[in-house]
C-alpha positions as CSV (number, residue, x, y, z in Angstrom):
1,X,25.2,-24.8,8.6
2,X,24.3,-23.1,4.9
3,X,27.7,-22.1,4.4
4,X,29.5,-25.5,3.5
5,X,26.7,-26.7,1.5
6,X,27.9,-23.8,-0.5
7,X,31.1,-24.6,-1.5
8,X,30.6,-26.6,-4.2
9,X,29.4,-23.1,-6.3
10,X,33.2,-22.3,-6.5
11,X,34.8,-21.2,-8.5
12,X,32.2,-18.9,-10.0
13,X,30.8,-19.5,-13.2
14,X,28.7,-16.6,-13.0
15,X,28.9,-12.8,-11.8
16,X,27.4,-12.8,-8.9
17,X,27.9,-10.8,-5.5
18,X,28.8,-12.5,-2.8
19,X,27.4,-11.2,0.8
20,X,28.6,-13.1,4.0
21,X,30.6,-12.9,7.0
22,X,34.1,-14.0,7.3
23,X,33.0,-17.2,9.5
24,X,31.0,-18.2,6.6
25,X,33.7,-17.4,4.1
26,X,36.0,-20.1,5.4
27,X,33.5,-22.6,5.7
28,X,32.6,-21.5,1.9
29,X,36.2,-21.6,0.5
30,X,37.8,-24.3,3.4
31,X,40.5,-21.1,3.8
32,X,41.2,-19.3,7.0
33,X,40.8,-15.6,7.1
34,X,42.6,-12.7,9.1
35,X,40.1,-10.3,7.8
36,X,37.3,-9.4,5.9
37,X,39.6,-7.6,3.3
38,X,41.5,-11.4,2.8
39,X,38.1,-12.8,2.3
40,X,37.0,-10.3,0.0
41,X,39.9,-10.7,-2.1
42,X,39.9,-14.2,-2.1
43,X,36.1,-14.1,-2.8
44,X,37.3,-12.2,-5.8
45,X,40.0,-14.7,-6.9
46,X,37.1,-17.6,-7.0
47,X,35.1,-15.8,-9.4
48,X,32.9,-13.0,-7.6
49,X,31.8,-9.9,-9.4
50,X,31.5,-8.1,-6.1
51,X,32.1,-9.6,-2.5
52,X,31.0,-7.6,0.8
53,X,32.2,-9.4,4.1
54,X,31.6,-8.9,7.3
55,X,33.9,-9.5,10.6
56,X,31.6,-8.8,13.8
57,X,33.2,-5.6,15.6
58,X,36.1,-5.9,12.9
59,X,36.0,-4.1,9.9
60,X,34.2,-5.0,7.1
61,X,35.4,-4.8,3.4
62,X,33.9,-4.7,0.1
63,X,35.8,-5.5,-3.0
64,X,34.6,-4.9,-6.9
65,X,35.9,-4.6,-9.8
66,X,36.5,-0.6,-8.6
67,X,39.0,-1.9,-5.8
68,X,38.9,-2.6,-2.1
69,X,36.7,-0.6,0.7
70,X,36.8,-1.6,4.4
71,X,34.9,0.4,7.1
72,X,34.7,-0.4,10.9
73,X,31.5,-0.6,12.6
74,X,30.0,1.8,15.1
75,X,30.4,0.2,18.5
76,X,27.3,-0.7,19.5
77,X,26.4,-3.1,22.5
78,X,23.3,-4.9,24.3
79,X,21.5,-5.7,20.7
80,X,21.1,-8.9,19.3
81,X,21.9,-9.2,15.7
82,X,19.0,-11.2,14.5
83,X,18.4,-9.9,11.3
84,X,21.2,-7.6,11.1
85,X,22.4,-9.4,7.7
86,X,19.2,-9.2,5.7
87,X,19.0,-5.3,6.7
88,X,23.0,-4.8,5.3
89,X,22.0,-6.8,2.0
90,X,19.4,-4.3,2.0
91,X,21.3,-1.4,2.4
92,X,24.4,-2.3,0.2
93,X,21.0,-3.3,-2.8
94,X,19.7,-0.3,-2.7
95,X,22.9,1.6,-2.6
96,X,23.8,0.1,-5.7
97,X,20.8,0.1,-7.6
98,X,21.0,3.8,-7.0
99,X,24.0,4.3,-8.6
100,X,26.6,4.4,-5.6
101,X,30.4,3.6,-5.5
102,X,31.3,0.6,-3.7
103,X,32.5,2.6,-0.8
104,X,29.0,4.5,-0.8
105,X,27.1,1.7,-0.9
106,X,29.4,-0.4,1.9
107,X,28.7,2.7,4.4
108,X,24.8,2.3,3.6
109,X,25.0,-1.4,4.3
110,X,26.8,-1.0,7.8
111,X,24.3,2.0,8.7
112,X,21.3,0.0,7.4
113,X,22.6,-3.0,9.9
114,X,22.7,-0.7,12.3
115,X,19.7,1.1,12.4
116,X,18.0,-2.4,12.4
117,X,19.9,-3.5,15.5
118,X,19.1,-0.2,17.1
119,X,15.2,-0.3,16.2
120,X,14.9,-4.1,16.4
121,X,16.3,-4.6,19.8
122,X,16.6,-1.7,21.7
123,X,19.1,-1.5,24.9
């Protein structure tokens, strides 16, 4: 596991975005999380610029400096999600490099996952 090996990065020293899942958020901070949203925010409180969680079929939230976005993912079923969190670090990358709003560039990151789940491993 990557995620506890981690840990000793906080708190932040540096702005830095943080992308993970909630799983790995815990293991990062040794904190238990109810959502996304609490991870984001405690992701926030450690010293992240920007922090972008996802929770499975939960909703996933993005917090920045701008405030707090959550979105829930399209149900989707029969795909394997191999790869799934490269594509959303993609997306949410190049959403912000272009200029988008957090929420903007959370919607491309779920919809970039999405469309590689969809082409990647088709049901």
């Amino acid at each position: 596991q990557k995620a506890p090996r981690l840990s000793h990065l906080f708190p932040l020293e540096h702005p830095v975005t943080v992308i993970a899942n909630r799983h790995e958020v815990e293991a990062i901070l040794a904190a238990d999380f109810s959502t996304a949203a609490d991870a984001t925010k405690s992701l926030m409180s450690a010293g992240a610029h920007a922090a972008l969680v996802t929770d499975g079929v939960a909703p996933a939230a993005l917090a920045d400096g701008c405030g707090l976005a959550s979105l829930s993912p399209k149900p989707l079923s029969g795909c394997s999600v191999t790869g799934a969190g490269d594509a959303l670090t993609a997306g949410y990358t190049g959403a912000r490099l272009a200029g988008r709003s957090g929420a903007a560039a959370l919607d491309a990151a779920m919809s970039a996952a999405r469309r590689h789940m969809e082409s990647s491993h088709p049901r």
